[in-house]
Every structure is written in C-alpha cells, then in structure tokens.
C-alpha positions, 0 to 999 in steps of 0.5 A, spaced: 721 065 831 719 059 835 714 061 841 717 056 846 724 058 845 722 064 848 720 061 855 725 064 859 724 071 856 721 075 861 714 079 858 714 085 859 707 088 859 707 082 866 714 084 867 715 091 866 723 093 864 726 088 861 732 089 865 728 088 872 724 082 869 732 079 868 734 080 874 728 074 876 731 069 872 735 064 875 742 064 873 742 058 867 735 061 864 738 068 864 745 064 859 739 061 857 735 066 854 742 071 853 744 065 848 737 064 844 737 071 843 744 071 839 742 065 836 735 067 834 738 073 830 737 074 823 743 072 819 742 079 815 743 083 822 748 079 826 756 078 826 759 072 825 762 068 831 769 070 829 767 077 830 763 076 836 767 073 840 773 078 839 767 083 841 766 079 847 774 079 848 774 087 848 769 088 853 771 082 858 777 087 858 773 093 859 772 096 866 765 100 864 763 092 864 759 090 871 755 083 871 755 082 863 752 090 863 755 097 860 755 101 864 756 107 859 749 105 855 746 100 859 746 095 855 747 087 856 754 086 852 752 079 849 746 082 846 749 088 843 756 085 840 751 080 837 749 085 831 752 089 826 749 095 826 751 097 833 758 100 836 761 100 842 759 106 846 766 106 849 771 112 847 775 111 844 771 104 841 773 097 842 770 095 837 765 096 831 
C-alpha cells in the first residue's frame, strides 16, 4: 500500500475514533479517502464493481442509512459493501 495515498486518512493514535477523526475531513477528502480504501482492497477480499454498486443501490434505498453511515451497525456503507466476507446487518438482508 502506497503511504501517500493514505494522506487523507485520519491517524487514529493522533485522532482517536476513526469515526470522529472523519468527521474533520472536508467533504472531498472524506469521498477521497472512502474511495482509496475500496480501490486499495486486495482483489482476493473485494466485490466486483457490478456487485458493489448493486449493494450501494440497496443501501441508498434503506431508511437505516443516515449520511452514508448504517445506523444498525455503525458502519460507513462504501467501506462495508466493498468486501466479500461482510453481510448486510438489515433483516431481512438487502444483500450479501
């Protein structure tokens, strides 16, 4: 993984809670550093793009979704419908 990419990412030893480390990203840099996380995924553990956008679709239509966070597990939906092994935590699922 390429350190520079990473300038966007809040250190959470400096930051404390990744999720309040977020919150003083600007808005682009937050798209930024939502987007090369996905991108930066190993190809072993992500979805392909077809899926993931399905898996976005699904969760734009949810009502647990507030400001691209689940409020059922606290998740940052781009982050959690990128990976293979996750599950969305709605029940009845909207995807998996």
């Amino acid at each position: 993984m390429n350190p520079a990419s990473n300038a966007a990412v809040p250190d959470i030893k400096r930051d404390g809670c990744p999720r309040c480390g977020m919150q003083s990203l600007s808005a682009s840099d937050y798209q930024s550093s939502l987007k090369n996380y996905v991108e930066q995924l190993d190809d072993d553990i992500k979805v392909s793009t077809d899926i993931y956008n399905l898996r976005l679709e699904a969760c734009k239509s949810c009502g647990h979704l507030i400001n691209g966070m689940c409020r059922l597990c606290g998740c940052f939906v781009e982050m959690r419908a990128a990976k293979k092994s996750l599950r969305c935590p709605c029940r009845p699922e909207r995807w998996a």
